[in-house]
Every structure is written in structure tokens, then in C-alpha cells.
TORTIBA-88783 format. One record per atom (N, C-alpha, C): residue number from 0; residue in three letters; chain; atom name; x, y, z. Coordinates in steps of 0.1 Angstrom, whole numbers, plus 5000, padded with zeros to 4 digits. Example, Ala and Ser with C-alpha at 12.3 -4.5 7.8 and 13.67 -1.06 7.14 Angstrom:
# TORTIBA-88783
<0,"ALA","A","N",<5132,4943,5078>>
<0,"ALA","A","CA",<5123,4955,5078>>
<0,"ALA","A","C",<5132,4967,5078>>
<1,"SER","A","N",<5128,4978,5071>>
<1,"SER","A","CA",<5137,4989,5071>>
<1,"SER","A","C",<5129,5000,5079>>
***
This chain:
# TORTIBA-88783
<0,"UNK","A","N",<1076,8437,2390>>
<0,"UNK","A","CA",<1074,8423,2392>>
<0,"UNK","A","C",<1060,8419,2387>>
<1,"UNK","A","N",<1058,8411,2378>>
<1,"UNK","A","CA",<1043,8403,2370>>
<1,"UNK","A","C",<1036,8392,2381>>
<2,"UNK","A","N",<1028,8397,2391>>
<2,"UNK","A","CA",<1023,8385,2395>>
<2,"UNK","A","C",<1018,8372,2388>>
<3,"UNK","A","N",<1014,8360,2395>>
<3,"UNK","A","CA",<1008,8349,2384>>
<3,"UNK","A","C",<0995,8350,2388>>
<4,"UNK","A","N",<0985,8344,2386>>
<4,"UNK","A","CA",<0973,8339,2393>>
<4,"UNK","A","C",<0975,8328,2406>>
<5,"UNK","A","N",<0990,8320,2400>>
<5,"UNK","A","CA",<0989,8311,2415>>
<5,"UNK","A","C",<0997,8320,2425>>
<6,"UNK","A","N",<1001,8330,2423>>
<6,"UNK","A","CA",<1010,8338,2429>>
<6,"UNK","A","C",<0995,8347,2439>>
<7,"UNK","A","N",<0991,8353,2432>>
<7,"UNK","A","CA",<0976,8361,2437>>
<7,"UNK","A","C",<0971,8349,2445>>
<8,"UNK","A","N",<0968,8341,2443>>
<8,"UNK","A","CA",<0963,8330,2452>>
<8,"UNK","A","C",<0969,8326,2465>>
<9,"UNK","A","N",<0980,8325,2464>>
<9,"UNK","A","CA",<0989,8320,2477>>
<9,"UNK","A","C",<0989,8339,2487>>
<10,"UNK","A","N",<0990,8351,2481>>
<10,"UNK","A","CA",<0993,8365,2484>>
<10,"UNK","A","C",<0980,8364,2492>>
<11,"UNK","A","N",<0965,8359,2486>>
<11,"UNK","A","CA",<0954,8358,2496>>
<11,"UNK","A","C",<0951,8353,2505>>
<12,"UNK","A","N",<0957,8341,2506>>
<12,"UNK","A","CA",<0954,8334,2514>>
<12,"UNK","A","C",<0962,8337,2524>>
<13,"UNK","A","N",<0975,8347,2529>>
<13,"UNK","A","CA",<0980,8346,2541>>
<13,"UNK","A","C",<0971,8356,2549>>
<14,"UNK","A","N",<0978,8356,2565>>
<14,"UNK","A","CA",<0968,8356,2572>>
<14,"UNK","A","C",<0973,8375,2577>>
<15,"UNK","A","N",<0980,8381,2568>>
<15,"UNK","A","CA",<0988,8392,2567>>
<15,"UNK","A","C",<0989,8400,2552>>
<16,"UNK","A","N",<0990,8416,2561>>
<16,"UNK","A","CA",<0997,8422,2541>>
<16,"UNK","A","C",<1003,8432,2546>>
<17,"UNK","A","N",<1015,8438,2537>>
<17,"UNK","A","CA",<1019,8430,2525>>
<17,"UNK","A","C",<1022,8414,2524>>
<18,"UNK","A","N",<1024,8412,2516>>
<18,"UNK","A","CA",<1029,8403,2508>>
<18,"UNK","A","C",<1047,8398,2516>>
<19,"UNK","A","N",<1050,8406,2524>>
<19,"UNK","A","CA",<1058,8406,2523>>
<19,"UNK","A","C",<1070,8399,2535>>
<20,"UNK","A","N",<1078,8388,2537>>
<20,"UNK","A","CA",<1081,8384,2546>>
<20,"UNK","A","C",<1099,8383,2551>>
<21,"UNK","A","N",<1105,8385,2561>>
<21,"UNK","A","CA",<1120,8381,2565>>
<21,"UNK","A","C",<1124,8373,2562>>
<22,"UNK","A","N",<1139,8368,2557>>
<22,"UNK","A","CA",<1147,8356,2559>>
<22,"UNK","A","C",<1150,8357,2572>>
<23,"UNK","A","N",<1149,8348,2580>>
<23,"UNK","A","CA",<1152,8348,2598>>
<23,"UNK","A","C",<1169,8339,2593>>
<24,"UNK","A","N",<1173,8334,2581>>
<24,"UNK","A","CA",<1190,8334,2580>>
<24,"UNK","A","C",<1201,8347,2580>>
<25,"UNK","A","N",<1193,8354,2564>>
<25,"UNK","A","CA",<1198,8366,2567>>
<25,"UNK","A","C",<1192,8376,2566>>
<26,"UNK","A","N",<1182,8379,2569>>
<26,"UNK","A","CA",<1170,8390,2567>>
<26,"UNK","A","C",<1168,8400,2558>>
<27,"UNK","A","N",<1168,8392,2551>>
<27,"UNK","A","CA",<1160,8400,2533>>
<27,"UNK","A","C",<1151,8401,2533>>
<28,"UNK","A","N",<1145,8411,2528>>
<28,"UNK","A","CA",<1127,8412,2528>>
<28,"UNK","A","C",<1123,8402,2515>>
<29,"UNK","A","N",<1116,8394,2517>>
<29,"UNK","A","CA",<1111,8389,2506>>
<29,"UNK","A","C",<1099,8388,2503>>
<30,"UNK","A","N",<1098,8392,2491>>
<30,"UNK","A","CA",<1084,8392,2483>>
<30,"UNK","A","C",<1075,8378,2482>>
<31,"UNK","A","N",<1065,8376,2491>>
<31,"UNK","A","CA",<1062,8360,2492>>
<31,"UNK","A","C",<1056,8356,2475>>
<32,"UNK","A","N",<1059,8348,2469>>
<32,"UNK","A","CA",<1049,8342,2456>>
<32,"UNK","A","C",<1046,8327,2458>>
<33,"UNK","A","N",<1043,8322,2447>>
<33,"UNK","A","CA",<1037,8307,2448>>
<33,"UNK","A","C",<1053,8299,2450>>
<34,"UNK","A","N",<1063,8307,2444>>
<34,"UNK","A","CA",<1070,8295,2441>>
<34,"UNK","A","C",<1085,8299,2459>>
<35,"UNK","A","N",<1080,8307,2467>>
<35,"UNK","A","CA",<1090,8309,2479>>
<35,"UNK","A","C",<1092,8299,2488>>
<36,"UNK","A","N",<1105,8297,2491>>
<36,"UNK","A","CA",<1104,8288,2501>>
<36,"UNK","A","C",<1098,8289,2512>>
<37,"UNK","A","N",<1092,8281,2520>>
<37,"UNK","A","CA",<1087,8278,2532>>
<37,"UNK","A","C",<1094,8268,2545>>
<38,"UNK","A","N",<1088,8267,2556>>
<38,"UNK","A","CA",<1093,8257,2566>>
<38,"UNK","A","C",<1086,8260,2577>>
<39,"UNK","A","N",<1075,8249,2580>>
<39,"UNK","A","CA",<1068,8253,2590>>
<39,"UNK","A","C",<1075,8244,2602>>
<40,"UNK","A","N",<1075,8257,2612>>
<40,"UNK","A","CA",<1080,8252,2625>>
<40,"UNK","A","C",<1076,8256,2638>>
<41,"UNK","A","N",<1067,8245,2647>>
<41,"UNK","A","CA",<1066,8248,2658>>
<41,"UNK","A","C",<1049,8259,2654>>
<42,"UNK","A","N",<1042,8255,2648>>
<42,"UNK","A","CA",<1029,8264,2643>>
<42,"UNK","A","C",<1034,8272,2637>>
<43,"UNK","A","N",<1046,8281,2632>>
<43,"UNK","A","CA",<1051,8290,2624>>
<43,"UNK","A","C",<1058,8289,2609>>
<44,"UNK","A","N",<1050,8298,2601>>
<44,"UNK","A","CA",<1057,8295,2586>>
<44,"UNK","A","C",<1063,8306,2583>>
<45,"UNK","A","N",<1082,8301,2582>>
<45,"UNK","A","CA",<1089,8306,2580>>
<45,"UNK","A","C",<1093,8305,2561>>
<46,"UNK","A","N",<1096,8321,2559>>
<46,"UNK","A","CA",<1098,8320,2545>>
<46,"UNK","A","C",<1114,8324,2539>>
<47,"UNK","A","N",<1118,8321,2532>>
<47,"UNK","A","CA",<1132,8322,2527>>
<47,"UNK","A","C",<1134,8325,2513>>
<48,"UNK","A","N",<1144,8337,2510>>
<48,"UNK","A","CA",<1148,8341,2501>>
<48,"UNK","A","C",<1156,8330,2488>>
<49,"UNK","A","N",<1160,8314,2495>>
<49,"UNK","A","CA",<1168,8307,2485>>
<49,"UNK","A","C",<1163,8295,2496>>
<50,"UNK","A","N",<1168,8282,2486>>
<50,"UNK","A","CA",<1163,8269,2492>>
<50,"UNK","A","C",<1176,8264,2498>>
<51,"UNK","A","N",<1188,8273,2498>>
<51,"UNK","A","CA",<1199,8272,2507>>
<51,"UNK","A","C",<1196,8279,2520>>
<52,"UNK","A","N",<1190,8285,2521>>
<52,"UNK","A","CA",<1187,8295,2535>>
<52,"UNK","A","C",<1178,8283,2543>>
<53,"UNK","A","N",<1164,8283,2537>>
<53,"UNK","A","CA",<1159,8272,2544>>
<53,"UNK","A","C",<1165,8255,2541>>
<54,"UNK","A","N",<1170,8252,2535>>
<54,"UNK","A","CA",<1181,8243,2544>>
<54,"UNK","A","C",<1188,8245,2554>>
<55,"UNK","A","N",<1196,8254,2558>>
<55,"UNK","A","CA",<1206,8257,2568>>
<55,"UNK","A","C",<1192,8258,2581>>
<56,"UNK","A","N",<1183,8263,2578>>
<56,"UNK","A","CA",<1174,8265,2587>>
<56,"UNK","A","C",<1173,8255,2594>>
<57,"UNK","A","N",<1167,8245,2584>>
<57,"UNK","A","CA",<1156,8228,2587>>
<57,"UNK","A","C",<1173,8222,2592>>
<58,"UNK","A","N",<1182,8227,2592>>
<58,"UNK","A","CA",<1192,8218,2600>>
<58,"UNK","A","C",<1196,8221,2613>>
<59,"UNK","A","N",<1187,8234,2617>>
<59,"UNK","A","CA",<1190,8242,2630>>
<59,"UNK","A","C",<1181,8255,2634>>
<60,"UNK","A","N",<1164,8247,2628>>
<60,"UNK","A","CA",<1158,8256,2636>>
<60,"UNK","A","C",<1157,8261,2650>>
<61,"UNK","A","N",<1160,8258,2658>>
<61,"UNK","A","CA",<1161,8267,2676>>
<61,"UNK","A","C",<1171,8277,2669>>
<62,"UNK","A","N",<1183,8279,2666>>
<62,"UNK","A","CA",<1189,8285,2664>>
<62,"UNK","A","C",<1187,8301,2654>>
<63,"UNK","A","N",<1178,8298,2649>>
<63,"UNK","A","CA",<1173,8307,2636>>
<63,"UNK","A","C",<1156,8314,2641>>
<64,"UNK","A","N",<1150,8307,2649>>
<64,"UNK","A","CA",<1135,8310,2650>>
<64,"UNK","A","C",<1140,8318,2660>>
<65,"UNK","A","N",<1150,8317,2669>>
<65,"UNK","A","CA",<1151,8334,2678>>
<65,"UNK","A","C",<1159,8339,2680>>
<66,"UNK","A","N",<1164,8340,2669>>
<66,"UNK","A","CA",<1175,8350,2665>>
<66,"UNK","A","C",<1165,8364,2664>>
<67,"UNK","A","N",<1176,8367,2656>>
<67,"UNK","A","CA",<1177,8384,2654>>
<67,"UNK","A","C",<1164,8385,2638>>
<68,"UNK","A","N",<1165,8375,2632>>
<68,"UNK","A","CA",<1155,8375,2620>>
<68,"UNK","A","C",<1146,8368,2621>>
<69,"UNK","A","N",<1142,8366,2634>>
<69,"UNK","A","CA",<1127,8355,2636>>
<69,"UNK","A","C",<1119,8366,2624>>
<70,"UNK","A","N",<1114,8348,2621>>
<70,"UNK","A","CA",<1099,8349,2613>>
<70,"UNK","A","C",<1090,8358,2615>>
<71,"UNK","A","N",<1083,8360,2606>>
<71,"UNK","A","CA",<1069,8372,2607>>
<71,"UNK","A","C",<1059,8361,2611>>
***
């Protein structure tokens, strides 16, 4: 995988490493870059493998933040 520079940029600025974060839909490891989904909820940024995942999310976060794939 070719990082970008805005990719390097966003990989620095989290407050963690790897790079690397859970779907709390279906718990994929995903590689965070500039262009991953996000959804901040409740102080927590949750990240998603597709912009269908965090949809289903943002229509039933309680349900998803404590589950079995809560967020990193």
C-alpha cells in the first residue's frame, strides 16, 4: 500500500500506532488513511471499513459502540 502525504498527515496526528483501527459493524482491521470513514460519537472516533458500515452505524450508534467491535 503507497501512502499519500495527506495520508502521513492524518496517520500522525492520531493519538495511537499503528495506524490501525476496527469496524465496530463488522470488525475488519482497517488501515486508517486520509480518505476512511469516520463518526464521532459521544468523544469517540469511530472508523469504518465502507461508508455503508458507518451509515448503519450513525442510524444506531448505542447499538454498535458496545457491542462486540467497539471502537479503538
Amino acid at each position: 500500500m503507497l501512502l499519500t502525504a495527506e495520508d502521513d498527515r492524518v496517520r500522525a496526528a492520531l493519538p495511537f500506532a499503528p495506524a490501525i483501527a476496527m469496524d465496530p459493524i463488522d470488525g475488519s482491521k482497517i488501515s486508517i488513511l486520509a480518505h476512511t470513514p469516520t463518526f464521532e460519537y459521544r468523544g469517540h472516533i469511530y472508523y469504518f471499513s465502507s461508508v455503508e458500515n458507518k451509515a448503519k452505524f450513525a442510524a444506531a450508534p448505542d447499538q454498535y459502540a458496545k457491542g462486540i467491535f467497539k471502537g479503538v
